[in-house]
N, C-alpha and C positions, 0 to 999 in steps of 0.2 A: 422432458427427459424420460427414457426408458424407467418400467418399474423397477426394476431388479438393482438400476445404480440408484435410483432414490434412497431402495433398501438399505443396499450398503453405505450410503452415507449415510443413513439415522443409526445405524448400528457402529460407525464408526464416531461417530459423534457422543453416542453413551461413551464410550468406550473412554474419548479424550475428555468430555465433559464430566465423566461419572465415576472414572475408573483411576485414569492417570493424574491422579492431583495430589496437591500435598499441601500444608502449612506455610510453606515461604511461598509457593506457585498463587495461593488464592491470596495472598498479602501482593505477589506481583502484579500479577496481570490485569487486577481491575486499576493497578495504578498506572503501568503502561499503556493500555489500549485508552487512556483517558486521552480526551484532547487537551488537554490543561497542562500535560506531561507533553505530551507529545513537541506539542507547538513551542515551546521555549527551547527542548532540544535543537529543534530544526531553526528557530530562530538563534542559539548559537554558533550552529553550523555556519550557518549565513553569515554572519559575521566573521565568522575565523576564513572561510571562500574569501570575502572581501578585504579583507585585512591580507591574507597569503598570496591571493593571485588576481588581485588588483581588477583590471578592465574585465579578465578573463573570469572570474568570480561574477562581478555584476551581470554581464554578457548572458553568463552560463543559469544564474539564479534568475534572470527578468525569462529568460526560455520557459527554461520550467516553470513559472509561475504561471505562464500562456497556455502549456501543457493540461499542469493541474488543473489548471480553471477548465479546459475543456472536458476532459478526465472524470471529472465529480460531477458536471451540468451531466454530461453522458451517463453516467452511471446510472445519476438519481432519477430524469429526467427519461432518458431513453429505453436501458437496459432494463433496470427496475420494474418498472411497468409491463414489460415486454413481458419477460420471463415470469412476473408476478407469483413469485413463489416467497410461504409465508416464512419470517423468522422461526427459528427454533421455540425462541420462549413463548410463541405464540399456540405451537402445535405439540408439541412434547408432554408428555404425563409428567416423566424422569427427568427431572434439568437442577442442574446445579449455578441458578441464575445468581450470578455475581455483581451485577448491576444494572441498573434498569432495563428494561428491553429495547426499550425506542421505535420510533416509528419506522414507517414504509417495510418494501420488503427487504427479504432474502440475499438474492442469489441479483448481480453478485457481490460483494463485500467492498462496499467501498474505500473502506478503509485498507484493504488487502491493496485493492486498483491504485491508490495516491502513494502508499508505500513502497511497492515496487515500482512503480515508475519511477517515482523519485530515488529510490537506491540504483535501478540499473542506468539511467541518467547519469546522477553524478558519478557512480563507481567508473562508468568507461571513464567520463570527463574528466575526473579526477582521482587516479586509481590508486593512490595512497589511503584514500577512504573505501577501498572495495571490501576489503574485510568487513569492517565495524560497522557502514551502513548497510551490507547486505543481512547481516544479521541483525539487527535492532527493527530491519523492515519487515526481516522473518518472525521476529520476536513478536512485534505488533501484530500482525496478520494472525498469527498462531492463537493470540489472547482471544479472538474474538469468538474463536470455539470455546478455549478453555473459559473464558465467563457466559457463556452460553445466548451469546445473540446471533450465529451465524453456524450453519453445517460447514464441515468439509469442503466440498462442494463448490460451496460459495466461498472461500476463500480462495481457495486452488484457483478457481476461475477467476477470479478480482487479480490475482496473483501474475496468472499468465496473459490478460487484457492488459497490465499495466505493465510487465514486463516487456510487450510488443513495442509497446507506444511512447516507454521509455530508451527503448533502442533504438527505433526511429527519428525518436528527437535528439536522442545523442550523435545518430548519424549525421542528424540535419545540421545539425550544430555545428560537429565538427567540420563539416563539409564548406559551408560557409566560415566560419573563420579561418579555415586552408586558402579559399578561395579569397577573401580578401588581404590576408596577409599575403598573396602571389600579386593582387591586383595592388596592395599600398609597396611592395619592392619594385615591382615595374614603373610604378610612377618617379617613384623616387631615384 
């Protein structure tokens, strides 16, 4: 990456890590961006999918679970490495580290990458849920600046990777159970 956007992400990064915070926000988001929060959410979602829209629920949860799995092997695996740029808490003088740093790198956010795919995913799929999970995914992805284990940067990018790939699968998705709800009336 050019020097000049490096710059302005560490300086936008004080800014949300150092500048924009508050008493409820550092009580929030080191408990939202945990995976311990996270995954019970997404694991009731799962269940209310399956419970409200039956085949189409499982269907639509067994996708993305195929999705994600490649999504995070990608991220951690390929991108990662690639890019190999280091966390915040690793390089920062100024950080208002909210919980532990954790391994590997940067850029990009993995947690940004699984979140929006999975919100732009189920939102087309199931667009009663397009408000609440696009924002709980925004919510997520936001924490991991404001606890200071990811730039800008690296979110935004994790953000826009997983939105692609969530739109894809939601095409693919859709496409296919169009295609076989025409191919099970013809039979019938």
């Amino acid at each position: 990456m050019p020097d000049f956007l490096l710059d302005i992400d560490k300086a936008l990064f004080q800014v949300l890590n150092g500048h924009l915070v508050s008493a409820p926000t550092d009580f929030l988001f080191p408990i939202l961006t945990s995976i311990h929060i996270i995954w019970p959410v997404y694991l009731l979602l799962a269940f209310y999918l399956i419970y409200t829209h039956r085949a189409k629920g499982i269907y639509a949860l067994i996708s993305l679970a195929m999705v994600l799995g490649i999504m995070d092997q990608m991220s951690t695996h390929v991108l990662k490495p690639w890019f190999n740029r280091q966390r915040p808490c690793r390089q920062e003088t100024e950080i208002r580290l909210l919980i532990p740093c954790g391994p590997g790198q940067s850029f990009p956010s993995t947690h940004a990458i699984n979140n929006a795919c999975l919100a732009i995913f189920l939102s087309m799929i199931f667009s009663s849920l397009r408000v609440p999970i696009l924002i709980f995914a925004f919510l997520i992805s936001y924490s991991r600046i404001y606890v200071g284990v990811h730039y800008p940067l690296d979110v935004l990018g994790g953000m826009i990777i997983g939105a692609v790939f969530g739109y894809i699968a939601a095409k693919t998705f859709t496409y296919v159970l169009n295609h076989n709800e025409k191919q099970n009336h013809i039979i019938t």
